[in-house]
C-alpha positions as CSV (number, residue, x, y, z in Angstrom):
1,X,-43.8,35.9,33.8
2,X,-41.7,37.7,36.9
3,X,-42.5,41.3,37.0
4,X,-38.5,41.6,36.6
5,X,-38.0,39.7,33.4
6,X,-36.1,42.1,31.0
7,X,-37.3,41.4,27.7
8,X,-35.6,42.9,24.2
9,X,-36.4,42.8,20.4
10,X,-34.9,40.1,18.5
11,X,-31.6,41.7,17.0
12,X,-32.5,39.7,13.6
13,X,-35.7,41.5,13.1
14,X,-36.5,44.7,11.8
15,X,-39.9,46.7,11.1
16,X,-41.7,49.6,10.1
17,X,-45.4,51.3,11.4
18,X,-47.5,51.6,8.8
19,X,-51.4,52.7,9.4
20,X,-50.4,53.0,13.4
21,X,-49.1,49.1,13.5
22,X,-46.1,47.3,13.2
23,X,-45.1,44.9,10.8
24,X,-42.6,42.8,11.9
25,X,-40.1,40.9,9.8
26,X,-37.8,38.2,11.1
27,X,-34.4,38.1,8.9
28,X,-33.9,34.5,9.7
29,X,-37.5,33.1,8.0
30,X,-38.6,35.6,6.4
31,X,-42.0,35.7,8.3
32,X,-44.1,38.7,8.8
33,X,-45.9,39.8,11.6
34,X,-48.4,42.3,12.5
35,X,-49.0,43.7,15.8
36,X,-52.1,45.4,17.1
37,X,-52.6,48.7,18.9
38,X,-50.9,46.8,22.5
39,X,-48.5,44.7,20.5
40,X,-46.9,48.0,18.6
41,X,-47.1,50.4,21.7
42,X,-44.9,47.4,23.5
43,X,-42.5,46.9,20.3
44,X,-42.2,50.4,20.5
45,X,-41.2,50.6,23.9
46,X,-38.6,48.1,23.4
47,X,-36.3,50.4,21.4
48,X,-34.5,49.6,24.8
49,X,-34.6,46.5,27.1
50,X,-37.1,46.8,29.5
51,X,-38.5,44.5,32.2
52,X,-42.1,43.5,31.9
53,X,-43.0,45.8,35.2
54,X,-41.8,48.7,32.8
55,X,-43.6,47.4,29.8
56,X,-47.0,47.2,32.1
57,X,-46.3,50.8,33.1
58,X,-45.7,52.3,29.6
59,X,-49.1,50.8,28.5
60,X,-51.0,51.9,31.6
61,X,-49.5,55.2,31.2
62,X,-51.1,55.1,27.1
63,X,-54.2,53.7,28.4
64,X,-54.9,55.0,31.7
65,X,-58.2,53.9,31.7
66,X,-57.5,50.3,30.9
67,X,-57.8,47.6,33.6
68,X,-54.0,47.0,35.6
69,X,-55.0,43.2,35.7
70,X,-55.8,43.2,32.2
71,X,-53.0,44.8,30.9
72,X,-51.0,43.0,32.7
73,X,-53.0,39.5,31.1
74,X,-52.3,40.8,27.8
75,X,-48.5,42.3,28.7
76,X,-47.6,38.8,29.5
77,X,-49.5,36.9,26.6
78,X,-47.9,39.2,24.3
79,X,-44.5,38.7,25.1
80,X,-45.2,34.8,25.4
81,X,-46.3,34.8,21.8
82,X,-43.4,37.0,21.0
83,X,-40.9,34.5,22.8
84,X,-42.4,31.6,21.4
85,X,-42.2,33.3,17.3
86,X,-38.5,34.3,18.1
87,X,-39.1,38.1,18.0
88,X,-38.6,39.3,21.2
89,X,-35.5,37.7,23.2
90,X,-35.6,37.5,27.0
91,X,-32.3,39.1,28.8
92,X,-30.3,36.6,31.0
């Protein structure tokens, strides 16, 4: 995914952070999701649009000891599961 991709939470969704995760519901399906330690420090940074070159640099900046390459890997499968269950929304 471009470096430049802005990327936001699906408006129809709302969740809560309990035990340091996020559970996700999605209003229209009623499904439940719940993110691990990447996948809530990304939701969280979402409480804005960002573009996935911001999203990289908020979890590098959380993990500083953590690979670039590999956060970006898991930055961009992330939002591709995220896209693909309807919960995030990329910006046009």
């Amino acid at each position: 995914m471009d470096l430049k991709t802005k990327i936001k939470r699906n408006g129809n969704s709302s969740f809560q952070i309990a035990d340091g995760k996020a559970v996700v519901m999605l209003a229209v399906n009623s499904n439940i999701f719940t993110l691990n330690e990447i996948g809530t420090v990304i939701w969280e940074l979402l409480e804005t649009p960002k573009t996935v070159e911001e999203l990289v640099a908020g979890i590098m900046k959380k993990f500083p000891d953590d690979n670039q390459d590999a956060i970006m890997v898991d930055v961009d499968a992330f939002i591709m599961d995220c896209l693909k269950e309807q919960l995030l929304i990329q910006e046009a």
